[in-house]
C-alpha positions as CSV (number, residue, x, y, z in Angstrom):
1,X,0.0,0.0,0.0
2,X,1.0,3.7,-0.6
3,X,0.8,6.4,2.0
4,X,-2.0,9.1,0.1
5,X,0.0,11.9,-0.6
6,X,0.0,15.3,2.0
7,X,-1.4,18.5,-0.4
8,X,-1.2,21.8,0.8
9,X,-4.1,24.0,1.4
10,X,-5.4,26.3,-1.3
11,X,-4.9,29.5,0.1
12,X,-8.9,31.0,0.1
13,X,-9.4,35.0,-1.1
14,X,-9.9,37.0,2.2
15,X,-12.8,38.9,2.2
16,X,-13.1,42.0,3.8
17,X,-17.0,43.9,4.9
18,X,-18.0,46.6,3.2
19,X,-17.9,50.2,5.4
20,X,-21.9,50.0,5.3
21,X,-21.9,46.5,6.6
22,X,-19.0,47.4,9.3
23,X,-20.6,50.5,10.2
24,X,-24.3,48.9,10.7
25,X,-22.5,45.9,12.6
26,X,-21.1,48.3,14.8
27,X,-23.5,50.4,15.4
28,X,-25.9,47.0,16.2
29,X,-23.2,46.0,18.8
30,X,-23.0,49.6,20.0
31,X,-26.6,49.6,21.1
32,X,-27.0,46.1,22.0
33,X,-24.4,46.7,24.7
34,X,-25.9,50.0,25.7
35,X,-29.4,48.0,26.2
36,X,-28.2,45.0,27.8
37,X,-26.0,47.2,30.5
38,X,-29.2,49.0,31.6
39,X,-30.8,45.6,31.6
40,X,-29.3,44.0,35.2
41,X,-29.9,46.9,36.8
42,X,-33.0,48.2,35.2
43,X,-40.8,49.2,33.8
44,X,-40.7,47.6,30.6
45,X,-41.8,50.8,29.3
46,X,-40.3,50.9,25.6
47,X,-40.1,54.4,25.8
48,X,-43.3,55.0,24.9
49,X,-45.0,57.0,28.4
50,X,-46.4,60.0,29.3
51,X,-43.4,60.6,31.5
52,X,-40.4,60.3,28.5
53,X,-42.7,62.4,26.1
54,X,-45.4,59.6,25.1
55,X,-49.1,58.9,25.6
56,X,-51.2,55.9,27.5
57,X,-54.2,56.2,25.7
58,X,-52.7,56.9,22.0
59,X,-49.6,54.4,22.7
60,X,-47.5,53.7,19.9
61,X,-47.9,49.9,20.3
62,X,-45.0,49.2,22.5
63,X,-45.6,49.8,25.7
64,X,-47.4,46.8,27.4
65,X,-49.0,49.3,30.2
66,X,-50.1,51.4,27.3
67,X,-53.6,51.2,25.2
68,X,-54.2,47.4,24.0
69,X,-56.1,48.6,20.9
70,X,-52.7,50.4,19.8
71,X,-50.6,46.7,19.9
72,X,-51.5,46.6,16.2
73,X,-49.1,49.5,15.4
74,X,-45.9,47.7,16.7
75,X,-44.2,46.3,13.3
76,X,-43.9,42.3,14.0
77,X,-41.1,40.9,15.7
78,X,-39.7,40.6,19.4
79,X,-38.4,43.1,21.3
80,X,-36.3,44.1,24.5
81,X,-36.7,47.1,26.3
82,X,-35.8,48.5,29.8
83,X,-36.1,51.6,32.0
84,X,-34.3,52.7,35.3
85,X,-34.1,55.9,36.8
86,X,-36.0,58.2,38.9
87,X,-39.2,59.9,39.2
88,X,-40.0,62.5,41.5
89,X,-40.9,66.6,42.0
90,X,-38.2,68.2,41.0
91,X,-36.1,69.9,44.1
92,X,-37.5,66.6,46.4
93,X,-34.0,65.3,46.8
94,X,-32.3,68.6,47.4
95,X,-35.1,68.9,50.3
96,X,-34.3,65.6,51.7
97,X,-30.5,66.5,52.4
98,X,-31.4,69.7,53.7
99,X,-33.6,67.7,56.0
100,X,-30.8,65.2,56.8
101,X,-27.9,67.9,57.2
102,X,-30.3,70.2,59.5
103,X,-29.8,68.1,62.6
104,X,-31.8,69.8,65.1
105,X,-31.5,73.2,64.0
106,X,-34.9,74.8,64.3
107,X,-33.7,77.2,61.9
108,X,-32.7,74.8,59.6
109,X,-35.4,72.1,59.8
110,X,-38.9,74.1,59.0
111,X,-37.5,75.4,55.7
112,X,-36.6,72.3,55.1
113,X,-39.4,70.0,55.9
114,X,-41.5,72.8,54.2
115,X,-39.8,72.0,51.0
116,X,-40.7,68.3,51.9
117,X,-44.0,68.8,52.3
118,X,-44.5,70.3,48.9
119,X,-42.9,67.6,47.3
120,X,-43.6,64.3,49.3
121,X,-43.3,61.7,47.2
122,X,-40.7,59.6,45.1
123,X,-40.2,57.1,42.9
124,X,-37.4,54.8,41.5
125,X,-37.8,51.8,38.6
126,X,-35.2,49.5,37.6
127,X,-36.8,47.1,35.0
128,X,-36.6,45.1,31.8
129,X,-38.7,43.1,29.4
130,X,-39.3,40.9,26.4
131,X,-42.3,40.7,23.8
132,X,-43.3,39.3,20.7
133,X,-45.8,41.2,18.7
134,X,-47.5,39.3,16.0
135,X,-49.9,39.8,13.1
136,X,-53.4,41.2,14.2
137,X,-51.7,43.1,16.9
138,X,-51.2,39.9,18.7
139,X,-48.8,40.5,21.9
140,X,-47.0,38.4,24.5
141,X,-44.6,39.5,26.8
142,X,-42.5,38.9,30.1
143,X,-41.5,41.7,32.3
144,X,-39.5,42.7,35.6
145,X,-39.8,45.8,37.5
146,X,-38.5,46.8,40.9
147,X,-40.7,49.8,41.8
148,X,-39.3,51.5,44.7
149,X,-41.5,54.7,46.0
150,X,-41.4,57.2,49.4
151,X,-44.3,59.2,50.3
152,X,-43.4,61.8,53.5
153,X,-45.2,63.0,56.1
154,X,-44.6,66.3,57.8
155,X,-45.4,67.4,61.2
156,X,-44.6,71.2,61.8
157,X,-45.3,71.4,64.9
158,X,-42.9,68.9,66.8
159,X,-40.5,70.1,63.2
160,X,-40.0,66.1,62.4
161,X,-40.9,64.2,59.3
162,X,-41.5,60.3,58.0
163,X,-41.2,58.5,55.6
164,X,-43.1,55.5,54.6
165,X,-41.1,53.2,51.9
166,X,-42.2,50.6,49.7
167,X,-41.1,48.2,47.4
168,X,-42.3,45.8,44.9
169,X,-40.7,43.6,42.4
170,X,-43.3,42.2,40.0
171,X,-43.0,39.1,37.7
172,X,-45.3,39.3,34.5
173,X,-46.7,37.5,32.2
174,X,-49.2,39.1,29.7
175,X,-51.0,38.2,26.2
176,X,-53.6,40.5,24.4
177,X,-54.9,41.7,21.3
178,X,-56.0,44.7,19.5
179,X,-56.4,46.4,16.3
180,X,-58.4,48.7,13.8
181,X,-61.5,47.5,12.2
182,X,-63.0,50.5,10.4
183,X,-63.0,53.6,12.7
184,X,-63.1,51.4,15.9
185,X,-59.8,49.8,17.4
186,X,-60.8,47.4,20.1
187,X,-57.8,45.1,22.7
188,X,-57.6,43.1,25.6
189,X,-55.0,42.1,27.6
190,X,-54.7,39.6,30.4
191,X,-52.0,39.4,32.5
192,X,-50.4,37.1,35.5
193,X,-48.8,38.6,38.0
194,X,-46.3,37.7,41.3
195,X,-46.0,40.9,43.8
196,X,-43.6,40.5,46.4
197,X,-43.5,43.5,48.7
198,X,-42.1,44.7,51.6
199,X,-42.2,48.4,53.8
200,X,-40.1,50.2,56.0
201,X,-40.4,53.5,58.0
202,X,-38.1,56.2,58.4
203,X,-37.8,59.5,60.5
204,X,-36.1,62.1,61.5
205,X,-37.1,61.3,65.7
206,X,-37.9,57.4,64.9
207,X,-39.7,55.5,67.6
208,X,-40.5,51.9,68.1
209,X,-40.0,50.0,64.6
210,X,-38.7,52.9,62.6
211,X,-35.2,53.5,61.5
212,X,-33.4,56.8,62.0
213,X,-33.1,59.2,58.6
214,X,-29.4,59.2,58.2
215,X,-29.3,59.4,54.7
216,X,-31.5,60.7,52.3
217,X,-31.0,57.9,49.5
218,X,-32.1,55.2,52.2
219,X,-35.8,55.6,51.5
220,X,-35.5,54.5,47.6
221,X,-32.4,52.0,48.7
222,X,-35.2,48.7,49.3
223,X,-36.5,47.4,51.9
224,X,-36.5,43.4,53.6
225,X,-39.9,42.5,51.0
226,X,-42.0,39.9,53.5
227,X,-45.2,39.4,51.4
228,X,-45.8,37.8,48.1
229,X,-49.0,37.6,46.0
230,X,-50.6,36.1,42.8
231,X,-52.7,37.4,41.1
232,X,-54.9,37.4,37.8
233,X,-56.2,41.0,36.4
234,X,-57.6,42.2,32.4
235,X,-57.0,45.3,30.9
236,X,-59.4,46.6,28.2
237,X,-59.1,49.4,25.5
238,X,-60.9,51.3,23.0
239,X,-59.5,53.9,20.4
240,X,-62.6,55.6,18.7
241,X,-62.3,57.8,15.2
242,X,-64.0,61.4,15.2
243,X,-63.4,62.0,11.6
244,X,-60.4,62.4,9.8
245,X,-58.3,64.5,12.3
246,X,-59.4,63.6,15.6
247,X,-60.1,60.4,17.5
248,X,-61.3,59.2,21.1
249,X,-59.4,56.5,22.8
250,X,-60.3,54.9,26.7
251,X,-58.5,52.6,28.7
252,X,-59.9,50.1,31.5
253,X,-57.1,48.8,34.1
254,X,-57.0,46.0,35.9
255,X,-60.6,45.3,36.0
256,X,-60.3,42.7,39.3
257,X,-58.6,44.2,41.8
258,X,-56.0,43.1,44.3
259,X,-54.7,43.7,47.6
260,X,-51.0,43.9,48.0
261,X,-50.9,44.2,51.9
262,X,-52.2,47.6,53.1
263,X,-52.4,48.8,49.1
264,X,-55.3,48.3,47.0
265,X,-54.9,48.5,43.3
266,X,-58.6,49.3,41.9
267,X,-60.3,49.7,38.3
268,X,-58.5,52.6,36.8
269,X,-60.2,54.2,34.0
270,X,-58.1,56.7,31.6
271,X,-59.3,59.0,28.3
272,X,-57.7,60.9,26.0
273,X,-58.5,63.0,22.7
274,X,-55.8,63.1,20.3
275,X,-56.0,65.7,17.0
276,X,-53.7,65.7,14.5
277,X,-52.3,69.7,13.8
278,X,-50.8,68.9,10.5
279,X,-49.7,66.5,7.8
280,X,-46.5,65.4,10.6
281,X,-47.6,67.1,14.0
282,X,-50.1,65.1,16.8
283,X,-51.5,66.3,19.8
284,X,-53.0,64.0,22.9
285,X,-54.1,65.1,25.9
286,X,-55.3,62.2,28.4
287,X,-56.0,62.2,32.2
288,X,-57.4,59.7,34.5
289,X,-61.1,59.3,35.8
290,X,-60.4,58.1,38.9
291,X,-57.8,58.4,41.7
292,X,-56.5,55.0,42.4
293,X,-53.1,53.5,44.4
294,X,-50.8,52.2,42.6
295,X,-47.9,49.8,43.3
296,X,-45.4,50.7,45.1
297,X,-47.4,53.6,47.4
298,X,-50.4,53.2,49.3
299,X,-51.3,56.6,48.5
300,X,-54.2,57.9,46.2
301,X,-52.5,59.1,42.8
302,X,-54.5,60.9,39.7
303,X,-51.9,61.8,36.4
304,X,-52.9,63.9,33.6
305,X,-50.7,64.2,30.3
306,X,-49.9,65.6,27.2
307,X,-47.6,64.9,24.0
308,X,-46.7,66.2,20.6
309,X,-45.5,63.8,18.4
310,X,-44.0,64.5,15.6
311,X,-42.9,62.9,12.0
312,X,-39.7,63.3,11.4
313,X,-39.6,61.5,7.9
314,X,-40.9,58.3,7.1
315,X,-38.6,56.4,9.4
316,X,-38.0,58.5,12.6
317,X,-40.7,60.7,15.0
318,X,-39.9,62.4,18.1
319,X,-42.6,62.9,20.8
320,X,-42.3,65.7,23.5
321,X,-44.6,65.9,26.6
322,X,-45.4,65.9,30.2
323,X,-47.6,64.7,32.9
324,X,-49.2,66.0,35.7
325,X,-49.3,63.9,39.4
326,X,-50.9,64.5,42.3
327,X,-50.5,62.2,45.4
328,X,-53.9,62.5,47.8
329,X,-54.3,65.9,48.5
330,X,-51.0,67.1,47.9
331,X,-49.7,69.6,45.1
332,X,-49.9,68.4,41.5
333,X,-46.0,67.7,40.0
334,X,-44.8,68.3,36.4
335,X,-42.6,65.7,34.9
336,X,-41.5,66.3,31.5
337,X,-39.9,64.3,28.7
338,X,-38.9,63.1,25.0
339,X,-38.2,60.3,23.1
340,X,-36.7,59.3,19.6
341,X,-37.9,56.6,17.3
342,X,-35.7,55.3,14.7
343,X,-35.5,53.1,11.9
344,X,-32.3,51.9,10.9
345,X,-33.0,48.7,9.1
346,X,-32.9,46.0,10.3
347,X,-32.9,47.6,13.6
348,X,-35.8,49.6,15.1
349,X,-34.5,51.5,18.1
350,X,-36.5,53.9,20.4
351,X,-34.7,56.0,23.5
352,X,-36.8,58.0,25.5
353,X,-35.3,60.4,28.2
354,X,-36.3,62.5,31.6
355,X,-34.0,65.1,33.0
356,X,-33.8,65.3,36.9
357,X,-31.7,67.1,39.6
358,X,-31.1,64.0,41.5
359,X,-30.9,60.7,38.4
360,X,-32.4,60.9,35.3
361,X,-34.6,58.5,34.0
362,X,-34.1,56.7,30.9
363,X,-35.8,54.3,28.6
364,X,-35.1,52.1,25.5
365,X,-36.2,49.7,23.1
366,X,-34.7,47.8,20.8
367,X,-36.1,45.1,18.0
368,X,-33.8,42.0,17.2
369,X,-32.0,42.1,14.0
370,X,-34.0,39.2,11.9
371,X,-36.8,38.6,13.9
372,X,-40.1,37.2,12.3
């Protein structure tokens, strides 16, 4: 026998990317590591919110807290999107060191827990999410949130101050439907939910079971979460035509309500008009019916909003807003916002942002490169 003869390998052409294909692969990379950072640490809100610029009732088919009837705008595909940051009066933190640093300076304190009182309440999200959006505006999704919240209360007469903290980290699963049919869009959605929760008091003269108010980002830091619940809920909504330019749209949330220790979430009931000014220009103004708690504070919340959103070209808008909060019977706060919405085939991007004096609150949303 005869050993088969060795040959040497035919050297093979290297090929090198195009700049267009090096650039976009970049670029994908770029943003899939600017997502998937924010991710760990981060409501699956895909930028599209009354507080980053956006509306509930005229959502742009991305947000899964938004208007089910709207899920048929979202182009088909899956998609990841995150949000973390903080939302709260502006000037709330600034009060809450100048509450901390007073000590027991009379002097100090009643300006100080003045400027608390007008601006009780705070909030910080650190969540993420995943959805598939289908054809018919079918939707199912997975999200995470940890919802952390502080509302204050002040007592100007013995010049002291606490602060009840909560926090909830929910687990969802939801599927829905909605789209247009004529001049009436119609959706569902159904979602199953675990709530585990937990509270924690603090003050500035704690007594039995509260903790001392050293420092002012101990409030929104969590707290030891002892109770869990499961639960069941269906949202409905309805987006109604009023011609060419105008349209009516109404949202139903979490029709069975739940109670999550001391805080009951109830029917919440939102509407909205939205007019188009222009060929590229829309205007929506939306506010809720009803005053209703909301996860994480047991306190009685009603938001009004509005947003511009505007057409950039056929592949890009920007939408530019605010809403309007108001905890019990406290003074109303202005939170304002934008967001961009791209198209950069095959990637659709969206990045929503809120500037704050304490830490701004950010949003994104990305669709996968090659999904169905």
């Amino acid at each position: 026998m005869t050993a088969p003869r060795m040959t040497s390998p035919v050297p093979r052409p290297v090929t090198r990317p195009m700049a267009g294909t090096r650039t976009m692969s970049e670029l994908t990379r770029a943003l899939l590591v600017f997502l998937l950072a924010a991710l760990p640490a981060a409501a699956q809100s895909f930028t599209d919110r009354p507080a980053l610029g956006g509306s509930s009732v005229f959502s742009e088919g991305l947000d899964p807290a938004g208007n089910p009837a709207r899920f048929d705008r979202a182009t088909r595909g899956v998609y990841l999107g995150g949000d973390l940051g903080d939302l709260k009066p502006r000037g709330e933190a600034q009060a809450l060191e100048d509450l901390v640093g007073a000590g027991g300076d009379p002097a100090r304190l009643a300006p100080a827990l003045q400027a608390l009182e007008d601006r009780p309440w705070a909030l910080r999200e650190r969540a993420y999410g995943l959805a598939w959006a289908g054809a018919g505006g079918l939707r199912f999704g997975y999200s995470r949130e940890d919802l952390r919240g502080s509302f204050a209360t002040v007592d100007p007469a013995s010049l002291t101050a606490t602060l009840d903290a909560r926090q909830a980290v929910v687990d969802r699963l939801y599927a829905g439907a909605g789209s247009l049919a004529g001049t009436t869009a119609f959706g569902f959605k159904v979602r199953l939910e675990r709530v585990r929760f937990g509270q924690a008091t603090f003050a500035t003269a704690p007594g039995p079971g509260q903790r001392l108010l050293a420092d002012p980002q101990a409030p929104l830091d969590g707290v030891d979460r002892t109770g869990s619940v499961t639960s069941a809920t269906l949202d409905l909504g309805l987006v109604q035509d009023l011609g060419r330019r105008a349209r009516f749209g109404l949202t139903l949330d979490r029709l069975a309500g739940r109670w999550f220790g001391d805080l009951h979430e109830q029917p919440l009931g939102r509407a909205g008009l939205q007019v188009d000014l222009g060929p590229s220009l829309q205007l929506a103004v939306e506010s809720d019916l009803n005053a209703v708690e909301r996860l994480p504070l047991p306190v009685k919340r009603r938001v009004a909003s509005a947003s511009l959103r505007l057409a950039l070209s056929g592949r890009s808008f920007l939408t530019v807003g605010g809403e309007r909060r108001r905890y019990a019977d406290g003074p109303a706060s202005t939170i304002l916002g934008a967001a961009l919405h791209l198209q950069l085939s095959p990637l659709q991007v969206a990045l929503g942002f809120r500037f704050d004096d304490d830490r701004p609150f950010a949003a994104a949303a990305l669709r996968l490169p090659g999904a169905p």
